[in-house]
C-alpha positions as CSV (number, residue, x, y, z in Angstrom):
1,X,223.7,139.9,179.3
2,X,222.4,136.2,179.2
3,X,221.2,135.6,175.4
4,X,217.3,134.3,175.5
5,X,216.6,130.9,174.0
6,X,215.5,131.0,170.7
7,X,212.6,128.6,169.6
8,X,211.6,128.6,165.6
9,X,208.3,126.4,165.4
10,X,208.1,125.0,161.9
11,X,204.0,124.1,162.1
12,X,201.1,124.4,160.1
13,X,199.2,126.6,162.8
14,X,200.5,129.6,165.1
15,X,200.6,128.5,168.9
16,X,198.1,130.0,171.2
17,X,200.2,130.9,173.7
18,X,199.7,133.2,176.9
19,X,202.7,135.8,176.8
20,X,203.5,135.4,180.2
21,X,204.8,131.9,179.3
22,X,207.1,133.7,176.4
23,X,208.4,135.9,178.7
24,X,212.1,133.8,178.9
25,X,212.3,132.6,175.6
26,X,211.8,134.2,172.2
27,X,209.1,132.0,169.7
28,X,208.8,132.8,166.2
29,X,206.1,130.8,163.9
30,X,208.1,130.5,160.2
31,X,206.1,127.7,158.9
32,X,207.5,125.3,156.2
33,X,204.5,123.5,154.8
34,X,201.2,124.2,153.9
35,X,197.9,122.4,152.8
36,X,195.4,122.1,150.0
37,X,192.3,120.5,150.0
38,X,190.8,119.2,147.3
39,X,187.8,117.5,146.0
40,X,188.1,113.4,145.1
41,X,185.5,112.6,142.0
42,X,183.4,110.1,144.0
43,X,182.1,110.9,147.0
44,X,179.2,108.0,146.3
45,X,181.9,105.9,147.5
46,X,182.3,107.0,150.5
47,X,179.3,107.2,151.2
48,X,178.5,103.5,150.2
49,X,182.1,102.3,152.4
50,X,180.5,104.6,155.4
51,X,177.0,102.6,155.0
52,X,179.3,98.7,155.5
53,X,179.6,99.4,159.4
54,X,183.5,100.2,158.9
55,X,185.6,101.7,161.4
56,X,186.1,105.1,160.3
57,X,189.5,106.6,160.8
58,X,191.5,110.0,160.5
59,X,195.1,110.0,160.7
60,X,195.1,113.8,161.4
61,X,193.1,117.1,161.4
62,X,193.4,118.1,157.9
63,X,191.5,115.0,156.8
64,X,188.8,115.8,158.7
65,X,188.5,119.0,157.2
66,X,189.5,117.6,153.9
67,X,186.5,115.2,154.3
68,X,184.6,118.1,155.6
69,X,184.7,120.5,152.7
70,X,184.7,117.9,150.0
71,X,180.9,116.9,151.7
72,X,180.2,120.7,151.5
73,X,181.4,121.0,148.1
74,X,178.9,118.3,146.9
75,X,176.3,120.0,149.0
76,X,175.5,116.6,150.6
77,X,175.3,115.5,154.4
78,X,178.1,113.3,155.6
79,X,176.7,110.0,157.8
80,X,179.2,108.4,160.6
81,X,176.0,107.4,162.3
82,X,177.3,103.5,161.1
83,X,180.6,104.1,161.7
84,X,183.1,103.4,164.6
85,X,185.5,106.5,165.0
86,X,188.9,106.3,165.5
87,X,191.4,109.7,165.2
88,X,195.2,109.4,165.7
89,X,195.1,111.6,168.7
90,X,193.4,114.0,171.1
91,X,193.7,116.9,168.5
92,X,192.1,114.8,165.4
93,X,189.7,113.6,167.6
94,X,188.8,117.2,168.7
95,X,188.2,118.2,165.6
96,X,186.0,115.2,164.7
97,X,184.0,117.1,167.7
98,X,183.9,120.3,166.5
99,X,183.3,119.0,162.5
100,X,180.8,116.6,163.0
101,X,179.5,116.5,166.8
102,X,180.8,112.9,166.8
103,X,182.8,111.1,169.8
104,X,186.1,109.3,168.4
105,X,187.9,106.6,169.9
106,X,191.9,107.4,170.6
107,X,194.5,105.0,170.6
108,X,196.7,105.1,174.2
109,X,199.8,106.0,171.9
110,X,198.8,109.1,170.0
111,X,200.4,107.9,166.8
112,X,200.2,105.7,163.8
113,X,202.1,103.0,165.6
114,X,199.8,103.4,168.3
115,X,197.1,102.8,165.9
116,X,198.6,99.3,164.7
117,X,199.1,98.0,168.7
118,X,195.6,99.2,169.2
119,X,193.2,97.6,166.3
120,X,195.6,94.0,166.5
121,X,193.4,93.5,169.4
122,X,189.9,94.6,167.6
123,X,187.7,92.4,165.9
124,X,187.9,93.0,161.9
125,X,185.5,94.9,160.3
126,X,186.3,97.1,157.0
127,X,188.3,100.4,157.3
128,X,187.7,103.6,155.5
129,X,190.8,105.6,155.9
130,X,190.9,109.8,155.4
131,X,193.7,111.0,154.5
132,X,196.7,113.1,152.9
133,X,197.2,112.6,149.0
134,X,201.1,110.6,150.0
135,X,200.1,109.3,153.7
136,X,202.4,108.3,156.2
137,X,202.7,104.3,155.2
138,X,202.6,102.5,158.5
139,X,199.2,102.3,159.2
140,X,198.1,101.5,156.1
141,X,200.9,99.4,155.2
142,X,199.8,97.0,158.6
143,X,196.2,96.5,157.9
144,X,197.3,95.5,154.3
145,X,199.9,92.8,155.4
146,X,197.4,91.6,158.3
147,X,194.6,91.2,155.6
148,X,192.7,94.2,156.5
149,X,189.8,95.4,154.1
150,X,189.7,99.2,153.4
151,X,189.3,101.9,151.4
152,X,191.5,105.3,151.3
153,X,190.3,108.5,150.2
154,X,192.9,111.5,150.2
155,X,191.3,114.8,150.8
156,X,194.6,117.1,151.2
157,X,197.6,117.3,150.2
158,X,200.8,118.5,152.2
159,X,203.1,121.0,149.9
160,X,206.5,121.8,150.9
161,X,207.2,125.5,151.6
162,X,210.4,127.8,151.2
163,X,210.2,130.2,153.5
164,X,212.4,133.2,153.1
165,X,212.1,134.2,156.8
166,X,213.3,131.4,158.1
167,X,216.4,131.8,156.5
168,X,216.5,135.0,157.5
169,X,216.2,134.1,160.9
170,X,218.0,130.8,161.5
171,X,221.2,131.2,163.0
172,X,222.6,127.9,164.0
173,X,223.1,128.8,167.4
174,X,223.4,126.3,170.7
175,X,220.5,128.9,172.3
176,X,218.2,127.7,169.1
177,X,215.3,125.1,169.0
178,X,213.8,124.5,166.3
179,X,210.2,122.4,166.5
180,X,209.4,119.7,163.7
181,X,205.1,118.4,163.7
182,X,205.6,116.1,161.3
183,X,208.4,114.7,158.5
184,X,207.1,117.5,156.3
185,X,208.3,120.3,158.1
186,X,211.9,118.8,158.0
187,X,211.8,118.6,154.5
188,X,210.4,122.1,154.3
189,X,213.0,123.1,156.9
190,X,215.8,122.0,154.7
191,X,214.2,123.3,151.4
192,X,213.8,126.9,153.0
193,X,218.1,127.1,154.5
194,X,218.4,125.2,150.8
195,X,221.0,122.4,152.4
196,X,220.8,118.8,151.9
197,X,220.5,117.5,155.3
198,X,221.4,118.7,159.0
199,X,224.6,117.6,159.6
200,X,227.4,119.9,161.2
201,X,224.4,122.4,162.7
202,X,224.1,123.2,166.3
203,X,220.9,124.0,166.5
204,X,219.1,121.6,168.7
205,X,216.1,119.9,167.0
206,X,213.0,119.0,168.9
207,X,210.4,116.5,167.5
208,X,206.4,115.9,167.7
209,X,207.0,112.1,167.6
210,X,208.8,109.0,165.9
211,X,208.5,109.6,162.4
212,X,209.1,112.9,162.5
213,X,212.2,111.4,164.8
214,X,213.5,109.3,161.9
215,X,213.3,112.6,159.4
216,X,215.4,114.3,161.3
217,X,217.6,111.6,162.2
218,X,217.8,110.6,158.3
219,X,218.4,114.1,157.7
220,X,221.7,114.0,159.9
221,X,220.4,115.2,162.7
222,X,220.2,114.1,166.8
223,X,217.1,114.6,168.2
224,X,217.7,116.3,171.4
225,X,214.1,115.4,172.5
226,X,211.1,113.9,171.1
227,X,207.5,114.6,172.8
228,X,206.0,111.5,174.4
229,X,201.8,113.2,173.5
230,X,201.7,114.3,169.6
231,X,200.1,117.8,170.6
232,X,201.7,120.8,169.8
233,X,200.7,122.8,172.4
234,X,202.0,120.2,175.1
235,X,205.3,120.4,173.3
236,X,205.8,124.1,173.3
237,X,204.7,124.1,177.0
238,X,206.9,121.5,177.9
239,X,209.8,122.6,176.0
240,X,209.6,125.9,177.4
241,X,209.3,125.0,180.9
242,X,212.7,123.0,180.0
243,X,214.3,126.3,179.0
244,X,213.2,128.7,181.5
């Protein structure tokens, strides 16, 4: 009897998946981070970098949401109305949608290096980033070196999480994929099996994108394939269609 492939997504959120696509593969959901919002002292200055005309920018969903519930927690309306929106990709920028009913702009690479390629060739204006408590430095780190003005306020945090299941369930087996989103979930991924890195496993590891790429590779890892579009969905379709 043929062994089913094995896929162990390591994300934030459960897949919406129809079960007929599941049908020739076996998914489990064991994931190994999780995210706290929290609330920044001064939301006046935000407010008062969203009044200078900047671009606005998210660099994922959970700083939308962050920004969201810090506005609720000060029981005060947000205003992009002066504010150019840009999200990191077609997910973010959903959720800029569905938060605030505002359009957001999308760089043609959904990712932060995307992000760089895309504003060298925008006029300056200031930048007011949302984002996690320890971001993901190359966006940031460019519009610093190229003389950028912004401001940064983190709204989340991303907490790494042992998760007993999963070593329950991994198995280092050729017939196993296990899905990264971001560098995170590699680092919870080895905090949960309690190893230092990936090396000697034959587990195939699949990626949401570069960074998450150089995690794994860091790690000890080979990447048997990374996703070209940063949405999760797209990758477990994709990666399923591969296997069945």
């Amino acid at each position: 009897m043929t062994t089913k492939p094995t896929i162990i997504y390591t994300g934030l959120r459960a897949p919406r998946l129809d079960r007929d696509l599941l049908s020739g593969v076996t998914l489990h959901h064991h994931p190994t981070i999780r995210i706290s919002y929290f609330t920044p002292e001064n939301f006046d200055a935000v407010q008062n970098a969203l009044a200078r005309e900047p671009y606005a920018v998210f660099l994922s969903r959970n700083g939308v949401i962050g920004l969201s519930e810090w506005a609720v927690s000060e029981q005060t309306t947000l205003d992009l109305e002066q504010a150019i929106v840009w999200a990191v990709g077609a997910a973010t920028a959903q959720q800029v949608r569905t938060t605030f009913q505002r359009p957001a702009a999308q760089p043609m690479e959904q990712n932060a290096l995307g992000l760089t390629r895309t504003f060298a060739t925008l006029a300056k204006r200031p930048v007011v980033l949302f984002t996690a408590e320890e971001p993901r430095p190359e966006f940031p780190d460019w519009l610093e070196k190229n003389g950028w003005r912004f401001d940064r306020f983190p709204v989340y945090r991303t907490d790494i999480l042992e998760n007993a299941d999963l070593r329950q369930r991994f198995s280092d087996s050729k017939d196993e994929y296990v899905v990264f989103t971001s560098p995170s979930t590699v680092k919870g991924f080895l905090s949960s099996l309690k190893r230092e890195d990936l090396t000697g496993l034959d587990t195939h590891w699949i990626s949401i994108g570069p960074s998450t790429s150089a995690e794994i590779e860091s790690a000890g890892g080979k990447v048997h394939w990374e996703s070209e579009e940063p949405e999760i969905q797209q990758v477990l379709l994709t990666l399923i269609r591969e296997l069945t």
